[in-house]
FITOR-494912 format. One record per residue: residue in three letters; x negated, y negated, z negated of N, C-alpha, C in turn. Coordinates in steps of 0.1 Angstrom, whole numbers, plus 5000, padded with zeros to 4 digits. Each point is the difference from the previous one (the first is absolute). Example, Ala and Ser with C-alpha at 12.3 -4.5 7.8 and 13.67 -1.06 7.14 Angstrom:
2
Ala486850574922500949885000499149885000
Ser500449895007499149895000500849894992
This chain:
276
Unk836051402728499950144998499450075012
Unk500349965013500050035012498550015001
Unk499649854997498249955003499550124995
Unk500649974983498750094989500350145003
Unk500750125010500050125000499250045011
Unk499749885011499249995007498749974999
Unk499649934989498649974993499750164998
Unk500850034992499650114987499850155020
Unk500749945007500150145008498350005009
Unk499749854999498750015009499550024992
Unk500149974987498350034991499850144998
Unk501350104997499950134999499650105013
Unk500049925012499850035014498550024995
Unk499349874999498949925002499150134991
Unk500450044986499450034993499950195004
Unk501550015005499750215005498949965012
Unk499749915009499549995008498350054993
Unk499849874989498650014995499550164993
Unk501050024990499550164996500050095007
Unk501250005011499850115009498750035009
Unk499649885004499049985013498949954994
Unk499449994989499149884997498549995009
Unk500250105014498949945007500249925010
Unk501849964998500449875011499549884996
Unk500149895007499649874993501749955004
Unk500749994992501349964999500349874993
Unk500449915006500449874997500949964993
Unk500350014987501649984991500149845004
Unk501149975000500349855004500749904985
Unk499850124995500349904980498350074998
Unk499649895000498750014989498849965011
Unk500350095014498949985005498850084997
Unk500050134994499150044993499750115016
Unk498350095002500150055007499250124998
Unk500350125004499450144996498950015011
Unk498549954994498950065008499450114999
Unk500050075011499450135004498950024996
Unk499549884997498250034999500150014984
Unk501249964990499450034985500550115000
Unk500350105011500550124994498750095007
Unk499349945009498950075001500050045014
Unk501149985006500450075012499649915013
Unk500050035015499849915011501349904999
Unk499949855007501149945001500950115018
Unk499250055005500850075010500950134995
Unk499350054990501050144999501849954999
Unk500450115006501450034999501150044986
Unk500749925002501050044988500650144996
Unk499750095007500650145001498750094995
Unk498749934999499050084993500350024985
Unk499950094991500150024987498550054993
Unk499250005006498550034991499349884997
Unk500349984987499449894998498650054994
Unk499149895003498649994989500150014987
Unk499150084989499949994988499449884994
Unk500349894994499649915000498750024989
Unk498249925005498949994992500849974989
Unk498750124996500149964986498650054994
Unk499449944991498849965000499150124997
Unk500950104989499650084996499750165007
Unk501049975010499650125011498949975008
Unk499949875004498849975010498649984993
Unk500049974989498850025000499350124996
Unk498749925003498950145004498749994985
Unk499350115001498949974987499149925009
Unk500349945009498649935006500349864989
Unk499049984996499749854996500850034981
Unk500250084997501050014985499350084992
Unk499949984991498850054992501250134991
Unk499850074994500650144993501149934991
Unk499749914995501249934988500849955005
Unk499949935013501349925012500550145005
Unk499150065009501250155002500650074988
Unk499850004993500950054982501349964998
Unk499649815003500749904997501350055015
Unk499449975010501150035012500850135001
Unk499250114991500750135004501650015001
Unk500450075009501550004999500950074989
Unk499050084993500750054991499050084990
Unk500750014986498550004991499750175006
Unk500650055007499350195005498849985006
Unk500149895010499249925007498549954997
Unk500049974986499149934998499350084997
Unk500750144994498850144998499150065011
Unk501149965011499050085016498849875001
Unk500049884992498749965007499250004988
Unk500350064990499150044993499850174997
Unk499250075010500250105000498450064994
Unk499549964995498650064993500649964985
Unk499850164994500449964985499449914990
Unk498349985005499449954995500249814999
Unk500949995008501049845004500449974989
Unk500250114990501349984984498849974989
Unk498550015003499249964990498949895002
Unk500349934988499549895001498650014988
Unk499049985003498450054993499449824994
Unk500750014985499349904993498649985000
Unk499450085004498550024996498849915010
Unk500849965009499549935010499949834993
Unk498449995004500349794999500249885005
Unk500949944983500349875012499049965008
Unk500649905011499049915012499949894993
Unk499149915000499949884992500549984988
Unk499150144988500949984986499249944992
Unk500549904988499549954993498450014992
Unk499549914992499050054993500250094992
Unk501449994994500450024983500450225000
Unk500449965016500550165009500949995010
Unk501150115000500450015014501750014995
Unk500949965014501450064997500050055011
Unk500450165004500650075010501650005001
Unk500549915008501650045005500550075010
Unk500750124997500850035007501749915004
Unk500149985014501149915001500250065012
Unk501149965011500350065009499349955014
Unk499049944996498549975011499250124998
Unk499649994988498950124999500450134999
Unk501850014999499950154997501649995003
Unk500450035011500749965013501550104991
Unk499550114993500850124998501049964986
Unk499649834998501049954988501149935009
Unk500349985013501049965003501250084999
Unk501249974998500950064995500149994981
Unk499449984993499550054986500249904995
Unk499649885000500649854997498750024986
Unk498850055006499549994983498449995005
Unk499049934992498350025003499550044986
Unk498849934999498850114992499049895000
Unk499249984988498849995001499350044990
Unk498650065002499250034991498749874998
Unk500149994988498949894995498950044993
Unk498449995006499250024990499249894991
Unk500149984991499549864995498350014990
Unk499249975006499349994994499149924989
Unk499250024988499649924989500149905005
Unk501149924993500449864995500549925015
Unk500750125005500549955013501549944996
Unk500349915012501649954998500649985014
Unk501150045002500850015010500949864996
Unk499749905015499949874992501449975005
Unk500549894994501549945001500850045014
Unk501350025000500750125015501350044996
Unk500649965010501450035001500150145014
Unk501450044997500350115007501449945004
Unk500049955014501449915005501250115000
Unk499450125001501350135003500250074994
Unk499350054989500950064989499249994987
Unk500550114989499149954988499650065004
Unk498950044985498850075002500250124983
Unk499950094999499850094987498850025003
Unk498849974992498850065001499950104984
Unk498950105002499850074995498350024997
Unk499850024987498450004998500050195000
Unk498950045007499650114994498550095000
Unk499349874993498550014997499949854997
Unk499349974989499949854994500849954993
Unk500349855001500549934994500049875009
Unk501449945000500049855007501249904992
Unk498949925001500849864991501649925010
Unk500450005001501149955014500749914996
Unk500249875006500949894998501049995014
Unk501049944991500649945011501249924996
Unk500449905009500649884999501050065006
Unk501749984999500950075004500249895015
Unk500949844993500349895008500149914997
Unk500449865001500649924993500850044993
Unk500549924987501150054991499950064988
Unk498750055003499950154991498949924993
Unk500450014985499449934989499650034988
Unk498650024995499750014985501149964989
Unk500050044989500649944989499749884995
Unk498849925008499549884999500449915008
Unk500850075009500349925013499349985007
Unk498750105004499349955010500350135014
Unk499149995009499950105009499850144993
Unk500650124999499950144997499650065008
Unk498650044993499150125005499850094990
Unk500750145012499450154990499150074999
Unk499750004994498550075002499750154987
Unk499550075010499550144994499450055004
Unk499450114991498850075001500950135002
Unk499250065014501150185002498450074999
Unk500450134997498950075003500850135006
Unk499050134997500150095011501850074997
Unk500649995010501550054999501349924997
Unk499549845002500749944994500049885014
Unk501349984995501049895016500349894997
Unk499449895007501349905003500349915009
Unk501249955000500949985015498949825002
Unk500249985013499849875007501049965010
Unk500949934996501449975005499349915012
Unk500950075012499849915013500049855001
Unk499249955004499249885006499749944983
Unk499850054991499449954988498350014999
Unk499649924997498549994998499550084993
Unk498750074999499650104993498550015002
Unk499550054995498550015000499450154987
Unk498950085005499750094993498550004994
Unk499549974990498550064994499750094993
Unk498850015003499350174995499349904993
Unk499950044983499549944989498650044997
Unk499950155007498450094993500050005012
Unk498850124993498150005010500250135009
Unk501650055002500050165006501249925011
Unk500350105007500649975013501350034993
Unk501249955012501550044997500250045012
Unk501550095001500350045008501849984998
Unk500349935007501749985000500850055015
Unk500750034993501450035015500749874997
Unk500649965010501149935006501550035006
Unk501050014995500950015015501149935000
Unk500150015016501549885001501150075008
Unk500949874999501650055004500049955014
Unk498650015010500049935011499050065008
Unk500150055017498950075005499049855004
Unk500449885003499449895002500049934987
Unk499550014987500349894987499249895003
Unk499250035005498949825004499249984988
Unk498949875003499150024986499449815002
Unk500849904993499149895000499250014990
Unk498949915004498949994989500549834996
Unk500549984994500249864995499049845000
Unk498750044998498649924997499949975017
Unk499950105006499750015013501349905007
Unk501350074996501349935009500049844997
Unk499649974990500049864997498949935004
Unk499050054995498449935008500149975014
Unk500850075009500250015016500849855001
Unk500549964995500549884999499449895006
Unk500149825004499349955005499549944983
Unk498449945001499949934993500649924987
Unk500549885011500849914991500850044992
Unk501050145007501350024993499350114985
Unk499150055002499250094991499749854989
Unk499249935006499549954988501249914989
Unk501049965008501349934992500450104991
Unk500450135009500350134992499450024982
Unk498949965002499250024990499549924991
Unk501049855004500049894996498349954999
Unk499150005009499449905008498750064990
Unk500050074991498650134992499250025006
Unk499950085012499250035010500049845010
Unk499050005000499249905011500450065012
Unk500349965017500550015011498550095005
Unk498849955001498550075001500650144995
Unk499950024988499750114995501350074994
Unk501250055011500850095008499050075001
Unk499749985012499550105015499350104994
Unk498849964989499350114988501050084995
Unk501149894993500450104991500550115010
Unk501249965009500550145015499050085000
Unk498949975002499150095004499450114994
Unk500249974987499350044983501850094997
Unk500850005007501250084997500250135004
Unk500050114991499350155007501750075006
Unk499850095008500950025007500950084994
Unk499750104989500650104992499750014993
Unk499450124992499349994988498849945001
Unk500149934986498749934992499350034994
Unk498749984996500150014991500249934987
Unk500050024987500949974987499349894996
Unk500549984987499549934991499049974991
Unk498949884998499050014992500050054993
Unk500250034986500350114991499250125004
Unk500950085010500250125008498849985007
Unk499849955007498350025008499149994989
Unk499749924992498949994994499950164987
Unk501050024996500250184993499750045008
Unk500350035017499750105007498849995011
Unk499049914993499149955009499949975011
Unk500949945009500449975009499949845005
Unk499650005012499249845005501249975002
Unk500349884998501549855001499749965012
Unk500450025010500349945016500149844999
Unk498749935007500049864996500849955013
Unk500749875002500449935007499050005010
């Protein structure tokens, strides 16, 4: 009893010693553990009778807009009041669809707003895109890793498929694909990371909205993600159809976004078939 009231008396010594002082370096003799001055930020000389301690870094006070582009300082602000003072031009809250994509397809273009391009969706958990799709264009196979997608037609008409996942099965038992025709005012959902694809059937342009439950939703092109693949593993993929040679054409022959469409559809709309 004697020992253990003496254990219990150094360790409670040991430990008023550590909270009281923590810019001593104090030596407990159970455990051996030791209070360095330097993780508290302080000199190993200062005095135990000093009480000003350092604020400890912290990442968000020190930094600076040097090197951080508008959506990291958004991201860092300390508080959403914050994020208003660094967007102080009202014209920050609008985002102008009318501008064109950079490297947009033959078939047309998709303009996204996401919280790269249009910094003033952080906080909002939500993006945008506008699609213009042109005669017998197709917005080719693409997933959205971060959220769905509700598109909306309003001008035209688009044919839209999509594959949900595994599992999901025709009444035949095979892979289930839905497919519909929306025209102007009319919606439908694209469930996150589900495959999907959109064509314009006629000779006139479309014009669709997009939006998501994500200021980052992301956009694979599927043809593209898998072609990037090595060789061999593509050609087994495909159980050995394609010739190992003639990949590199096909990759190459795979358009980046919109396409354009289908023979059918070009040849109604007079339009030259993009050869290999």
């Amino acid at each position: 009893m004697r020992l253990a009231s003496a254990i219990a008396i150094s360790i409670m010594a040991c430990s008023s010693t550590v909270l009281a002082a923590p810019s001593v370096s104090a030596m407990c003799p159970y455990g051996n553990s030791t209070v360095d001055n330097k993780a508290w930020g302080k000199p190993s000389n200062t005095s135990a009778s000093s009480t000003e301690y350092p604020v400890l870094s912290d990442p968000r006070v020190t930094a600076t807009s040097a090197g951080l582009s508008l959506t990291q300082q958004l991201f860092l602000a300390d508080t959403v009041a914050d994020r208003f003072n660094l967007l102080p031009d009202d014209t920050q809250f609008v985002f102008d669809f009318n501008q064109p994509q950079k490297s947009a397809g033959d078939g047309g273009e998709l303009v996204a707003a996401n919280r790269k391009t249009f910094p003033a969706l952080v906080g909002t958990g939500s993006g945008m895109v506008i699609g213009r799709v042109g005669p017998c264009g197709m917005n080719t196979f693409h997933v959205h890793p971060r959220s769905a997608e509700l598109q909306l037609v309003v001008q035209g008409r688009l044919v839209t498929e999509i594959t949900p996942e595994n599992g999901v099965l025709n009444v035949n038992g095979n892979r289930r694909v839905i497919r519909n025709v929306i025209g102007p005012y009319q919606m439908t959902p694209f469930y996150q990371g589900s495959i999907h694809t959109q064509f314009n059937p006629d000779c006139t342009n479309v014009i669709f909205v997009a939006s998501f439950a994500n200021k980052d939703f992301g956009t694979g092109q599927i043809l593209n993600q898998t072609l990037a693949f090595t060789d061999d593993v593509i050609a087994a993929a495909l159980g050995q159809t394609i010739a190992g040679e003639n990949i590199d054409a096909v990759r190459q022959a795979i358009p980046a976004s919109i396409a354009l469409g289908v023979e059918q559809c070009l040849q109604q709309c007079g339009i030259k078939k993009r050869r290999l």
